[in-house]
Kinemage of the C-alpha trace (Angstrom):
@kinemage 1
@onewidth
@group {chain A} dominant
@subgroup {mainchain}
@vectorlist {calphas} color= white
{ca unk a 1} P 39.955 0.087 46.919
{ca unk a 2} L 41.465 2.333 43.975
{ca unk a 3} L 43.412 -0.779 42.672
{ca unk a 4} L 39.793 -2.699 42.407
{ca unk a 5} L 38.642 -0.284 41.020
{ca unk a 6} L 40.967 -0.021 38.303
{ca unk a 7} L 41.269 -3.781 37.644
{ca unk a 8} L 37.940 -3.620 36.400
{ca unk a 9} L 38.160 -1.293 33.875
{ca unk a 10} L 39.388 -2.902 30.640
{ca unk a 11} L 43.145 -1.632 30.033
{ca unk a 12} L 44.141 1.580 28.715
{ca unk a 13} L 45.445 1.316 24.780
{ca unk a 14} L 48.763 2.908 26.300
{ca unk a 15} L 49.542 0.593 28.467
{ca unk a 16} L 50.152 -2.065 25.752
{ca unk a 17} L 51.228 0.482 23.514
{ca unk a 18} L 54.651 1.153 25.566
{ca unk a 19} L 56.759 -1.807 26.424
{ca unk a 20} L 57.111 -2.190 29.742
{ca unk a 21} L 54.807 0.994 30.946
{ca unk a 22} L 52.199 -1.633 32.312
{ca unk a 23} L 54.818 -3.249 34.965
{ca unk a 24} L 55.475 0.312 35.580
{ca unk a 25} L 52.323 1.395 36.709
{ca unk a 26} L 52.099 -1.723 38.950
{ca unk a 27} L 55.807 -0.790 40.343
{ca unk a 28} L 54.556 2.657 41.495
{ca unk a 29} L 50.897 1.546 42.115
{ca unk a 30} L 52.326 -1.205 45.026
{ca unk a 31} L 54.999 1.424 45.673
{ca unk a 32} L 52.090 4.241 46.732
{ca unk a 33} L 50.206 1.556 48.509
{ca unk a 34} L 53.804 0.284 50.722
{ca unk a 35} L 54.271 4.077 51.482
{ca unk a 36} L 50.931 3.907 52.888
{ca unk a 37} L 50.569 1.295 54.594
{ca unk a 38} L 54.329 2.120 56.316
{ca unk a 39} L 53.348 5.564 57.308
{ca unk a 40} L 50.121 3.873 58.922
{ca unk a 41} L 52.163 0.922 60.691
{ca unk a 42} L 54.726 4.068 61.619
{ca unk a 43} L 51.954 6.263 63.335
{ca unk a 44} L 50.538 2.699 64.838
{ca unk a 45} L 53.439 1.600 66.709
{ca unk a 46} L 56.622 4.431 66.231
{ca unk a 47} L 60.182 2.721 65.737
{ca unk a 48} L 63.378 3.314 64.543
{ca unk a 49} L 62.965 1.247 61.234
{ca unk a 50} L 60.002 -0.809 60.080
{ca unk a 51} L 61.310 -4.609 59.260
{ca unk a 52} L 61.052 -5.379 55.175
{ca unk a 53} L 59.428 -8.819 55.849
{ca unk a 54} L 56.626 -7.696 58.229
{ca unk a 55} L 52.892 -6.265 58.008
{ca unk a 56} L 53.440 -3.439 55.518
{ca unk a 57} L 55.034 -5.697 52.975
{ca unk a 58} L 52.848 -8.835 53.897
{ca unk a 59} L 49.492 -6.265 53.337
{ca unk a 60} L 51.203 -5.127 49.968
{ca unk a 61} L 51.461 -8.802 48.811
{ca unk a 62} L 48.477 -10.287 49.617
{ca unk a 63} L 47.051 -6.940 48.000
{ca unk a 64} L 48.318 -7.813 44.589
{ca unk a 65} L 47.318 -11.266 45.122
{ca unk a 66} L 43.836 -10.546 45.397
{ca unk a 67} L 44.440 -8.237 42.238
{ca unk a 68} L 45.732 -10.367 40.080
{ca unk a 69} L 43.254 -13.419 41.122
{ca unk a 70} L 40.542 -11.039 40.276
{ca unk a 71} L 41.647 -9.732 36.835
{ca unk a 72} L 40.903 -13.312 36.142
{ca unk a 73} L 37.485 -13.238 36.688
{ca unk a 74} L 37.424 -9.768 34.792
{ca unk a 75} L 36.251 -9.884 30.898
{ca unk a 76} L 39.429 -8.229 28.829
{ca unk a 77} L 41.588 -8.612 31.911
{ca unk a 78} L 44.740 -11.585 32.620
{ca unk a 79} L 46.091 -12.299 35.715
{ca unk a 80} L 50.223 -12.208 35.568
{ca unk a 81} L 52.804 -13.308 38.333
{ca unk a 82} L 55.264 -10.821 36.118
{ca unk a 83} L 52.471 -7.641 37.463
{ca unk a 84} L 52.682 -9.648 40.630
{ca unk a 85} L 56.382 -9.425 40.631
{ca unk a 86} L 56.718 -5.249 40.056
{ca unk a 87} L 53.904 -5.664 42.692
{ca unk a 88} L 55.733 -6.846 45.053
{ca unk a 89} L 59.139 -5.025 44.185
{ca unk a 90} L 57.283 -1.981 44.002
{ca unk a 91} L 55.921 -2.015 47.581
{ca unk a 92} L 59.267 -3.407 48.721
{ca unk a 93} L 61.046 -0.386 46.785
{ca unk a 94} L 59.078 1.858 48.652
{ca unk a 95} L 58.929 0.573 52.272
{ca unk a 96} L 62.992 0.177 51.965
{ca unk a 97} L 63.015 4.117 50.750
{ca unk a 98} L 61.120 5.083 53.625
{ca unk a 99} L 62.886 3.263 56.168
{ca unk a 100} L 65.883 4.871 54.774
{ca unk a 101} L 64.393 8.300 54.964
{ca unk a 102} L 63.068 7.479 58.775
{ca unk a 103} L 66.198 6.630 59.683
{ca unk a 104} L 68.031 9.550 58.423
{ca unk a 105} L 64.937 12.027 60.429
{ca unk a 106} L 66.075 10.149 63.396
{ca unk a 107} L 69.839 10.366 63.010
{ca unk a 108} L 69.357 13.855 62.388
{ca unk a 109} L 66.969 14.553 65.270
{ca unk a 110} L 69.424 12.646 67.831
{ca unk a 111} L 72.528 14.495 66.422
{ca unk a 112} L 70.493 17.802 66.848
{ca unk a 113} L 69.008 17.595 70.896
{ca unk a 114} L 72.659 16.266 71.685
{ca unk a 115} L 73.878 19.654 70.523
């Protein structure tokens, strides 16, 4: 809802101001909302890794989808497949992070009831 929200605000002057701070914020936007949405899928259905290519990532993309489609219909706002892009990289960043991180709990947990 936060990302709606947002996307209809006109864009901050420092956004533009810095090159390349506005892909940024959409890299670590999408990367908050694919840490979310994995530790939600995680508490849902508990496995040893999450799949890239499955519901976290799939409700991360069709999240910035809807985003960008509506910053078209927003007065001072563009859609961009580039935002779309760190979108999607940023949400796939972060679910590939925590997978590694769940992974390594696991390992650890395993290696520590064996001793």
């Amino acid at each position: 809802m936060g990302l709606f929200v947002e996307s209809s605000q006109p864009s901050l002057p420092l956004l533009g101001a810095v090159e390349g701070l506005d892909k940024a914020a959409h890299f670590l936007a999408f990367g908050v909302l694919g840490l979310l949405v994995y530790g939600l899928s995680f508490t849902l259905t508990p496995k040893t890794a999450i799949p890239l290519f499955s519901m976290p990532l799939l409700i991360a993309i069709l999240s910035g989808i809807i985003e960008e489609s509506y910053q078209m219909f927003v007065p001072g706002r563009t859609a961009s497949l580039l935002d779309l892009l760190a979108d999607v990289c940023g949400a796939a960043c972060a679910i590939v992070l925590a997978n590694c991180i769940t992974f390594v709990i696991r390992v650890n947990k395993q290696t520590s009831a064996k001793r």
